[in-house]
DRENTOR-132140 format. One record per residue (C-alpha): chain; x, y, z. Coordinates in steps of 0.2 Angstrom, whole numbers. Layout:
<atoms>
[atom 'A', [X, Y, Z]]
...
</atoms>
This chain:
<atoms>
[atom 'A', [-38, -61, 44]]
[atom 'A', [-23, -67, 35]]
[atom 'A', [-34, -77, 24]]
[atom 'A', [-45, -65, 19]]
[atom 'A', [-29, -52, 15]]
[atom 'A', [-22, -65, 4]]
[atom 'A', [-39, -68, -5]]
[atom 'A', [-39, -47, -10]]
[atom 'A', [-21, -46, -13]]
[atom 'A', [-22, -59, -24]]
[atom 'A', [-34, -49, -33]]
[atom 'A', [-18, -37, -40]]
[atom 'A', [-12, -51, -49]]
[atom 'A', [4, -44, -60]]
[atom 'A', [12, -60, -58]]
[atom 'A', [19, -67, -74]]
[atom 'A', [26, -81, -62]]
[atom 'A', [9, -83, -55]]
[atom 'A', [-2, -87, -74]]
[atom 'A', [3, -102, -75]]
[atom 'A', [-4, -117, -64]]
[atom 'A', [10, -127, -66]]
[atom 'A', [22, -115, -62]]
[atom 'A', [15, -113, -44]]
[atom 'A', [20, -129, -39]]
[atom 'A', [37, -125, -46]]
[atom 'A', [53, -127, -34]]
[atom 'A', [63, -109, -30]]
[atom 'A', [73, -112, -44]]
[atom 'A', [61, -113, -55]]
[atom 'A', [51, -98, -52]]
[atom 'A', [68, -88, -51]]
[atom 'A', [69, -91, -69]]
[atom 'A', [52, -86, -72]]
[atom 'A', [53, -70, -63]]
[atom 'A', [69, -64, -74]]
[atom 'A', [58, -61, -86]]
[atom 'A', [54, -42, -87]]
[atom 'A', [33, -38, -85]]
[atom 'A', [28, -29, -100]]
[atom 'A', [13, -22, -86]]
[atom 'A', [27, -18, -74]]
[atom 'A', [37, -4, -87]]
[atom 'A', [20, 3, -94]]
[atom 'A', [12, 6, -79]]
[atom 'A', [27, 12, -67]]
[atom 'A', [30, 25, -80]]
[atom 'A', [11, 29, -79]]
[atom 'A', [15, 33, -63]]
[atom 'A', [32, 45, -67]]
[atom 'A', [21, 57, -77]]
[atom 'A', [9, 58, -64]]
[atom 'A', [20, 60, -50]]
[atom 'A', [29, 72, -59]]
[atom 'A', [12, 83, -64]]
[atom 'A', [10, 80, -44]]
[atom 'A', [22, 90, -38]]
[atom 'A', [24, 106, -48]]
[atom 'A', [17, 120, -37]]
[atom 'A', [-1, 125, -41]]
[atom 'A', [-2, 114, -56]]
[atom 'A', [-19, 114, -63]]
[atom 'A', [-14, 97, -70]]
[atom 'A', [-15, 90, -53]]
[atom 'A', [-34, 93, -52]]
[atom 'A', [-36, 76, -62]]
[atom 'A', [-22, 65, -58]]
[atom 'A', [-30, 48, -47]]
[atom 'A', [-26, 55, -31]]
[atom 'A', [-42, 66, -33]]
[atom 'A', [-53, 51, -37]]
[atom 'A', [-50, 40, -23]]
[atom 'A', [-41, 33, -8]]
[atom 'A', [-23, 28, -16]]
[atom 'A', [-12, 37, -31]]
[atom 'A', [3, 38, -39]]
[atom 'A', [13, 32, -23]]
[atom 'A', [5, 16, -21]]
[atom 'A', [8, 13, -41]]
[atom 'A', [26, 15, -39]]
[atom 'A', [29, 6, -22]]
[atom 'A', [19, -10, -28]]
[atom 'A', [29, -9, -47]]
[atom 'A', [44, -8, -37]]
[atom 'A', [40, -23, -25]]
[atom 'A', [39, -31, -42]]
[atom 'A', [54, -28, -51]]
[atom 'A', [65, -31, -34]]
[atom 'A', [58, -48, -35]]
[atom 'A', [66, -48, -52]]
[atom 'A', [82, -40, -49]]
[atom 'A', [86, -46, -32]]
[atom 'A', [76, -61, -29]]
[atom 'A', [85, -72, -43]]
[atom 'A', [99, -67, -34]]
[atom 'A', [95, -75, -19]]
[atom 'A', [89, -90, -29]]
[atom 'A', [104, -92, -37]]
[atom 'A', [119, -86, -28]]
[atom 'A', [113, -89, -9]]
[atom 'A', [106, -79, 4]]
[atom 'A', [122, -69, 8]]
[atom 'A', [126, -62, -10]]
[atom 'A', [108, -59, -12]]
[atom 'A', [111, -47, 5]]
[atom 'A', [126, -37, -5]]
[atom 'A', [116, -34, -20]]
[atom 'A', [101, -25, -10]]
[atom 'A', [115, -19, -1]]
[atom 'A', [123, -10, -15]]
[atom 'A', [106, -4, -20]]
[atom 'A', [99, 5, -4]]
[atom 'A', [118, 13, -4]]
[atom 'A', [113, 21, -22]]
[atom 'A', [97, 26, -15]]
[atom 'A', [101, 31, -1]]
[atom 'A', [114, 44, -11]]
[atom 'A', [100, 47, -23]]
[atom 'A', [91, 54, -8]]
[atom 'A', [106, 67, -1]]
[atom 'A', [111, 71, -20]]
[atom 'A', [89, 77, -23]]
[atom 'A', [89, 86, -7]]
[atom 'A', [105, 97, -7]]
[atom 'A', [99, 100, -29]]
[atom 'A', [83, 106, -25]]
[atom 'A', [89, 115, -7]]
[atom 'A', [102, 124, -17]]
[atom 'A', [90, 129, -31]]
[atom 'A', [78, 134, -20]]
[atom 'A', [91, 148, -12]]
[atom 'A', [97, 154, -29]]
[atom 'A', [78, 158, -35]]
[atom 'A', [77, 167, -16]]
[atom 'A', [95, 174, -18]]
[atom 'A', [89, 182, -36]]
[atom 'A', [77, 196, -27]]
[atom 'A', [67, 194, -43]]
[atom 'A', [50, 185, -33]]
[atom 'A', [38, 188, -21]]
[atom 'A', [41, 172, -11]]
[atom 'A', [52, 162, -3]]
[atom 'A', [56, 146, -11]]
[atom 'A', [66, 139, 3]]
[atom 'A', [50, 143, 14]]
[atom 'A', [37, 135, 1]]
[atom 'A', [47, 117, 4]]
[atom 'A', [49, 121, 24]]
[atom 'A', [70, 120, 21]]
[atom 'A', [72, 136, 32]]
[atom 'A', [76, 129, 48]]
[atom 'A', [89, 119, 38]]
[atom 'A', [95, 134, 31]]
[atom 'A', [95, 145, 49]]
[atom 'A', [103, 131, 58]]
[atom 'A', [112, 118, 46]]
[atom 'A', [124, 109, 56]]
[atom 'A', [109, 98, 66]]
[atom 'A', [98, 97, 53]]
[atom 'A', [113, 92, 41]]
[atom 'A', [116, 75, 54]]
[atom 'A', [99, 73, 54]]
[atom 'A', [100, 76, 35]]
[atom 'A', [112, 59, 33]]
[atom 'A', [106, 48, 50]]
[atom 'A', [86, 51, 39]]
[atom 'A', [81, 59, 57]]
[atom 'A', [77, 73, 46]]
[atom 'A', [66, 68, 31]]
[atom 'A', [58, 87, 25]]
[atom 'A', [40, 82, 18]]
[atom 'A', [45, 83, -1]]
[atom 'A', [59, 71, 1]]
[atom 'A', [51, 58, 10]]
[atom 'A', [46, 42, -3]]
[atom 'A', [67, 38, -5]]
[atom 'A', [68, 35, 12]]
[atom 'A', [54, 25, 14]]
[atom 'A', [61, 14, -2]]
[atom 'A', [77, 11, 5]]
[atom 'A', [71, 8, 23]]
[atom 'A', [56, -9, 13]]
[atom 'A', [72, -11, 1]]
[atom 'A', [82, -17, 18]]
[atom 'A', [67, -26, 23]]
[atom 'A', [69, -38, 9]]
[atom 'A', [83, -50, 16]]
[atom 'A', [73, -54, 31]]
[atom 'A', [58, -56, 21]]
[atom 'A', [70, -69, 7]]
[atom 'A', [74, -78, 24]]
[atom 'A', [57, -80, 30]]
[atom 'A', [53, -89, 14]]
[atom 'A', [64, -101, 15]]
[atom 'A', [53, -106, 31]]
[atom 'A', [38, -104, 23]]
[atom 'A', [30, -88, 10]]
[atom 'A', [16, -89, 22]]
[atom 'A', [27, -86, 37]]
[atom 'A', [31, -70, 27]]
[atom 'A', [14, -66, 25]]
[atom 'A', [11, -66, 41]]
[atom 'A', [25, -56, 48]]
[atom 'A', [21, -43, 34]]
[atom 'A', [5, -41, 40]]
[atom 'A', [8, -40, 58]]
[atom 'A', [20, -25, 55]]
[atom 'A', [8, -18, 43]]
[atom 'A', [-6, -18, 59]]
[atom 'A', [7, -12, 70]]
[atom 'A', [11, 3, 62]]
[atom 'A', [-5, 7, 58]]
[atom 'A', [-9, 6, 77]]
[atom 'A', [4, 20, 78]]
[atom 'A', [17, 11, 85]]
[atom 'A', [32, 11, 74]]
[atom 'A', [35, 29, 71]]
[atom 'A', [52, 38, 63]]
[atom 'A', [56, 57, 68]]
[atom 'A', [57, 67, 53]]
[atom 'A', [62, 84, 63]]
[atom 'A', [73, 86, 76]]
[atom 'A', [64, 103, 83]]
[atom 'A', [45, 94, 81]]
[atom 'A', [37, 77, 85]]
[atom 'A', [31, 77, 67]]
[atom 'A', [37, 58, 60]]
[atom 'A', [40, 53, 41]]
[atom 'A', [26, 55, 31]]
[atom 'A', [27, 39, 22]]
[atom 'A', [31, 27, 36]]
[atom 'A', [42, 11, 27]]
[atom 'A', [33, -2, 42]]
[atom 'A', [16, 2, 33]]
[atom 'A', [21, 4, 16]]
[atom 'A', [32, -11, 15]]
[atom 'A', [13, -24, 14]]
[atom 'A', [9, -15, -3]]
[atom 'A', [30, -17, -7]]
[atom 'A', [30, -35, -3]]
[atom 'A', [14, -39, -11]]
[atom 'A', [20, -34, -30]]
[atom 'A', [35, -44, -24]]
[atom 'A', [26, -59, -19]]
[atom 'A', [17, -57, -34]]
[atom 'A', [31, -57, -45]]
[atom 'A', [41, -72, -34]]
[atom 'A', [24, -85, -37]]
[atom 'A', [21, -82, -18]]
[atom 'A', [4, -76, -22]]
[atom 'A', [-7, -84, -36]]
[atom 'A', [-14, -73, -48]]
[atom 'A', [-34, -72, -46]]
[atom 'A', [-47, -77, -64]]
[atom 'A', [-54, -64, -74]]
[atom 'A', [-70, -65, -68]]
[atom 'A', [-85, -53, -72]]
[atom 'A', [-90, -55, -53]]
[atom 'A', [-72, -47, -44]]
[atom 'A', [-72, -34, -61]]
[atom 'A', [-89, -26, -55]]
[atom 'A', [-85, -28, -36]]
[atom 'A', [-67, -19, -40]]
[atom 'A', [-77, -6, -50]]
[atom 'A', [-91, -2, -41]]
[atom 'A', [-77, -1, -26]]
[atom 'A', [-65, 11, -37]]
[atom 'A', [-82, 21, -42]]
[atom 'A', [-92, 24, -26]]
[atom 'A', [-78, 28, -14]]
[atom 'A', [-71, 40, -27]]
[atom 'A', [-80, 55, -20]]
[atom 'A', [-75, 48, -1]]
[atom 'A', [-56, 47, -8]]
[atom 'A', [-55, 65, -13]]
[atom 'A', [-70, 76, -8]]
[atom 'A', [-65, 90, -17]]
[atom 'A', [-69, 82, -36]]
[atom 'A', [-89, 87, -31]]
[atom 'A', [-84, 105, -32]]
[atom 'A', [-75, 105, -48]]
[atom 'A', [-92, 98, -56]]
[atom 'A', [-101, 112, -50]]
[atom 'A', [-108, 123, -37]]
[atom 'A', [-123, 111, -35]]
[atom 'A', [-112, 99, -28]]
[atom 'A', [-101, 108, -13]]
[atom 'A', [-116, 104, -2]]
[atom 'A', [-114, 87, -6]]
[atom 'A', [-95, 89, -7]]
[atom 'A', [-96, 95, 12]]
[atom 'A', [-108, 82, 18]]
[atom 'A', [-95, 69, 12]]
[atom 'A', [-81, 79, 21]]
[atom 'A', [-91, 77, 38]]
[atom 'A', [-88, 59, 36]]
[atom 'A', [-70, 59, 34]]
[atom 'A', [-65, 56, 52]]
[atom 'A', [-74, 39, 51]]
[atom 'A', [-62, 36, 38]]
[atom 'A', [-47, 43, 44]]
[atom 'A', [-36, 30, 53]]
[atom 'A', [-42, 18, 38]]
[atom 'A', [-37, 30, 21]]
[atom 'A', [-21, 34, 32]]
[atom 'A', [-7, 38, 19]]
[atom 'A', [10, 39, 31]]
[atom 'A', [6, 20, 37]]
[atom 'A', [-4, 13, 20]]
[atom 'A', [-23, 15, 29]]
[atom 'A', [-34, -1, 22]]
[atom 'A', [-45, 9, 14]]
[atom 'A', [-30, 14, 3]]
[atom 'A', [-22, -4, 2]]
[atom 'A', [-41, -11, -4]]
[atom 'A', [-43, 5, -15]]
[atom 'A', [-26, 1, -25]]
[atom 'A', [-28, -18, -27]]
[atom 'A', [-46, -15, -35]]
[atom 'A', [-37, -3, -48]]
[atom 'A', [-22, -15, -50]]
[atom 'A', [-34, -30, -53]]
[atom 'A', [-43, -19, -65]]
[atom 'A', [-27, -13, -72]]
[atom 'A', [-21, -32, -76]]
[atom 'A', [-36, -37, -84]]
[atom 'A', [-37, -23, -94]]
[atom 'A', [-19, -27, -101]]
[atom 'A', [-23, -46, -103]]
[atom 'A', [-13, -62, -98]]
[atom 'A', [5, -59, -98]]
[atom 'A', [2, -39, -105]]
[atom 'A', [-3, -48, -121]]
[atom 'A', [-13, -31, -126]]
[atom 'A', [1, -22, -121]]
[atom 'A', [14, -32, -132]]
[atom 'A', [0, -32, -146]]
[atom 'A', [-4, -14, -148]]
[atom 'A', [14, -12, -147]]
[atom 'A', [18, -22, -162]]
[atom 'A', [1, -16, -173]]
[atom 'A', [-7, -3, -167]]
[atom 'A', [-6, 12, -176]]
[atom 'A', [9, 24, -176]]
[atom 'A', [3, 37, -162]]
[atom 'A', [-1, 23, -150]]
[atom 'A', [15, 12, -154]]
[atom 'A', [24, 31, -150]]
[atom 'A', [17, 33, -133]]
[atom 'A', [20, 16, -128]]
[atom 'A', [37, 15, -131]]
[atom 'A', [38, 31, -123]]
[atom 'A', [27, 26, -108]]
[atom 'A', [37, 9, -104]]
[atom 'A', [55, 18, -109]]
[atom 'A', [50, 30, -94]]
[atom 'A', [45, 15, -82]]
[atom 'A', [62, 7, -87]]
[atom 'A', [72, 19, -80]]
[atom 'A', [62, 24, -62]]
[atom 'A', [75, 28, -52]]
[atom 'A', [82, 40, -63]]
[atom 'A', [67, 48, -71]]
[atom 'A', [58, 49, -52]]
[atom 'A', [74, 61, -45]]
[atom 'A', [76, 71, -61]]
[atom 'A', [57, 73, -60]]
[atom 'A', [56, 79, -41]]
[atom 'A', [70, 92, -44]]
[atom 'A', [62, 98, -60]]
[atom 'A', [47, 99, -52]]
[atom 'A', [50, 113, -39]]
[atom 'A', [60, 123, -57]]
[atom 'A', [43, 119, -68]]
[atom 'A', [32, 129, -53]]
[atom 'A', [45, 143, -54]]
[atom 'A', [43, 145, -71]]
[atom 'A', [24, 144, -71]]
[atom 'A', [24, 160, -57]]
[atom 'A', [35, 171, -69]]
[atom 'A', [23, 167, -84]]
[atom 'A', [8, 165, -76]]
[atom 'A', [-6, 149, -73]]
[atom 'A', [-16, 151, -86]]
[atom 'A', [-23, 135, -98]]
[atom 'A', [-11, 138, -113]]
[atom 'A', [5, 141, -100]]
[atom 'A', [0, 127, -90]]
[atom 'A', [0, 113, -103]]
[atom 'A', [17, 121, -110]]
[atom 'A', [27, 116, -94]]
[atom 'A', [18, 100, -94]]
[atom 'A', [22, 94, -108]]
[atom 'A', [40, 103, -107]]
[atom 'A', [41, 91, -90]]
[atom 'A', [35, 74, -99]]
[atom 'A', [49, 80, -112]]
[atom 'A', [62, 81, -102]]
[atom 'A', [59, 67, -92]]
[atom 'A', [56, 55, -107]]
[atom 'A', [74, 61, -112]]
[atom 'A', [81, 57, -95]]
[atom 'A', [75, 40, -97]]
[atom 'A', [81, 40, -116]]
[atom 'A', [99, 44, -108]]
[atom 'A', [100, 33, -94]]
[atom 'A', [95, 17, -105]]
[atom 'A', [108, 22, -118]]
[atom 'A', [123, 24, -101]]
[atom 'A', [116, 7, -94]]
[atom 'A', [118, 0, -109]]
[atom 'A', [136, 5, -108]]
[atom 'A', [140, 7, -128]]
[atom 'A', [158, 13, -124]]
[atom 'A', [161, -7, -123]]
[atom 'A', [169, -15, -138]]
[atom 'A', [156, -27, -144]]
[atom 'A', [163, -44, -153]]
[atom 'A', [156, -52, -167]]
</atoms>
C-alpha cells in the first residue's frame, strides 16, 4: 500500500528539488537550498486556483457551471492545499534545515497565529456585512440566513467561544481552519524526517486512512453533531505531498506518454462520475444518462469523500497535477518562456496570474469576503450573461489589485535603501 501511493503521488511531480538526479542523493542541507528557490509552477497555478475559488463562492454565479469542480472528483481546494504544501517546504522547511528544529517550530508558529486571525478577522467581516445588507430592509432574503450565521446571531456568546476554540467552523469558513490545523502538523512531520522521510510517509498515510475511516472527526456546531467540512487529518496527505515534493522527499516521475494517457483517460472518463450534473447542461438527451450515473454515486461515496480527501479525489488531482507539470515543462520552462516572448496579451495574464499566486493568503480572504458582496450585487442587478461577466471580471480586478498591494507592503518601500 505504501508503495503503491508513493508510486502515484509521485506522479504530481512539482518538485524543482526533485529534476535533478543528483540532487536526490543530496544531504538536508543541500536540498534546503534548492527548495529556496520560488517554483515558477507553484505562483501560476496557486493563482489559477484564487480565480476560481473566487468564481466559486459568489451565490448563484453562472460562472461556477464550468470551473473544475463540475468535471471531476477534485477542484480548486485540492489546487490550493497541494501549492501550499509546496511553498511551506520552501518557507519553513529551510528553516528547519538551517536553524534547527526548535526555530523552525516558531516560524510555523508565528504563521498559524496569522492564520489563525485571518480566520476570526474573515468571519466577523463577512458576519457583519451580512447583517447590514439584512439591516437595510431593501431584500427579499436574509443574508445572515443564506450563510447559516443565525444561530450565531440569536445566541452569540457560545457560539462566539466556539467562534475562537474552532468548535464552531460555519461551512463557508472552513478551509482556514483546516490550513492552520496541516500547518501545525508540520513540526512533527520535520521531526519524522530526521528518522527517515519514509517514516513520514507512513504516518501520513495511516492518518489519512484513519480519517477516512471516520474516526478523527472535529465538531463544527455546538447545537449539531455536524463536524468540519474539510477535516485537516485527511487533507494534510495531499498538504504533505506538495511538501514532500518540494523537500526532494518524493522524486519527480518521467514524462512518459504511457502515465499522460493513463492520467488522461482517468481525468476524462471519471468526469461525468465527478460531477453528474455537466450531462445536463449538454442537453436534454443526456439527463437520462446524467441520472443513470447519479444512481452510482453511493459506490463512490466514501471514496470521492471531500471533508476527509476521499481517494477518488486524491487520484483525480495527482492525474491533473501530473498533467499540469508536463504541460509547463521541466522546471516551468514554458512558463518562464512565454513569459519572456510571448506576445503582449499572454505575457499580461501571466504576470497577473503568478502575481495573484504570490500573494495567496491575502487575495484568498479578500476573495471570500468579496464574494458573499459580489452575489449581493448580482441580486439587485440581476443574473443575466452581460451582468454576470460584469461582476466577474469586476471580482478578478479587485483581487488582482489586492495582490498588487500586498507585494508592494511586503516589499516594505518605506525602508531607506543604500546604494
Amino acid at each position: 500500500m505504501l508503495n503503491q501511493t508513493a508510486t502515484v503521488a509521485a506522479a504530481a511531480g512539482f518538485s524543482t528539488a526533485a529534476e535533478a538526479p543528483e540532487r536526490r542523493a543530496a544531504p538536508v542541507a543541500s536540498v534546503a537550498s534548492v527548495a529556496s528557490r520560488r517554483d515558477p509552477r507553484l505562483d501560476f497555478y496557486r493563482g489559477i486556483a484564487m480565480f476560481i475559488i473566487l468564481v466559486a463562492h459568489i451565490p448563484s454565479n453562472r460562472w461556477a457551471n464550468w470551473i473544475p469542480a463540475r468535471f471531476g472528483f477534485s477542484d480548486a481546494a485540492e489546487i490550493f492545499v497541494f501549492c501550499s504544501g509546496m511553498a511551506s517546504a520552501i518557507a519553513f522547511g529551510g528553516c528547519f534545515a538551517r536553524q534547527g528544529w526548535l526555530m523552525g517550530t516558531a516560524r510555523v508558529v508565528f504563521r498559524v497565529w496569522q492564520v489563525y486571525w485571518a480566520h476570526i478577522c474573515l468571519f466577523f467581516f463577512v458576519a457583519a456585512s451580512m447583517a447590514a445588507l439584512d439591516l437595510t430592509g431593501a431584500f427579499d432574503k436574509s443574508y445572515v440566513s443564506s450563510l447559516n450565521l443565525q444561530h450565531f446571531f440569536d445566541d452569540p456568546a457560545p457560539q462566539m467561544v466556539g467562534l475562537f476554540t474552532l468548535s464552531y467552523v460555519p461551512n463557508y469558513f472552513d478551509i482556514l481552519p483546516m490550513y492552520l490545523v496541516v500547518l501545525a502538523m508540520m513540526p512533527v512531520v520535520m521531526a519524522l524526517a530526521r528518522v527517515s522521510p519514509w517514516l513520514v510517509a507512513v504516518a501520513c498515510v495511516a492518518v489519512w486512512l484513519v480519517a477516512n475511516l471516520g474516526r478523527l472527526p472535529l465538531p463544527a456546531e455546538p447545537w449539531s453533531d455536524r463536524q468540519w467540512f474539510f477535516n485537516p487529518f485527511g487533507w494534510q496527505l495531499l498538504f504533505f505531498t506538495g511538501f514532500a515534493f518540494m523537500r526532494g522527499w518524493l522524486p519527480a516521475p518521467p514524462v512518459s506518454k504511457t502515465l499522460i494517457w493513463i492520467c488522461a483517460a482517468f481525468v476524462i472518463l471519471s468526469a461525468p462520475f465527478g460531477s453528474f450534473k455537466a450531462l445536463t447542461w449538454l442537453g436534454a438527451a443526456n439527463a437520462d444518462l446524467a441520472s443513470a450515473i447519479r444512481e452510482t454515486w453511493p459506490l463512490t461515496g466514501e471514496l470521492r469523500n471531500k471533508t476527509e480527501q476521499g481517494l477518488l479525489r486524491y487520484l483525480h488531482f495527482l492525474s491533473l497535477a501530473y498533467l499540469g507539470w508536463v504541460a509547463a515543462g521541466q522546471g516551468g520552462q514554458r512558463l518562464t518562456h512565454a513569459a519572456a516572448h510571448g506576445g503582449t496579451a499572454a505575457r499580461f495574464l501571466l504576470r497577473i496570474i503568478t502575481k495573484v499566486g504570490q500573494q495567496s493568503l491575502a487575495v484568498f480572504v479578500f476573495s471570500m469576503a468579496l464574494a458573499q458582496l459580489l452575489g449581493a450585487v448580482l441580486d439587485v442587478v440581476g443574473r443575466n450573461n452581460l451582468t454576470v461577466s460584469a461582476v466577474n471580471l469586476a471580482g478578478f480586478a479587485m483581487i488582482t489589485a489586492v495582490a498588487y498591494t500586498a507585494g508592494w507592503f511586503k516589499s516594505q518601500p518605506w525602508r531607506s535603501r543604500r546604494a
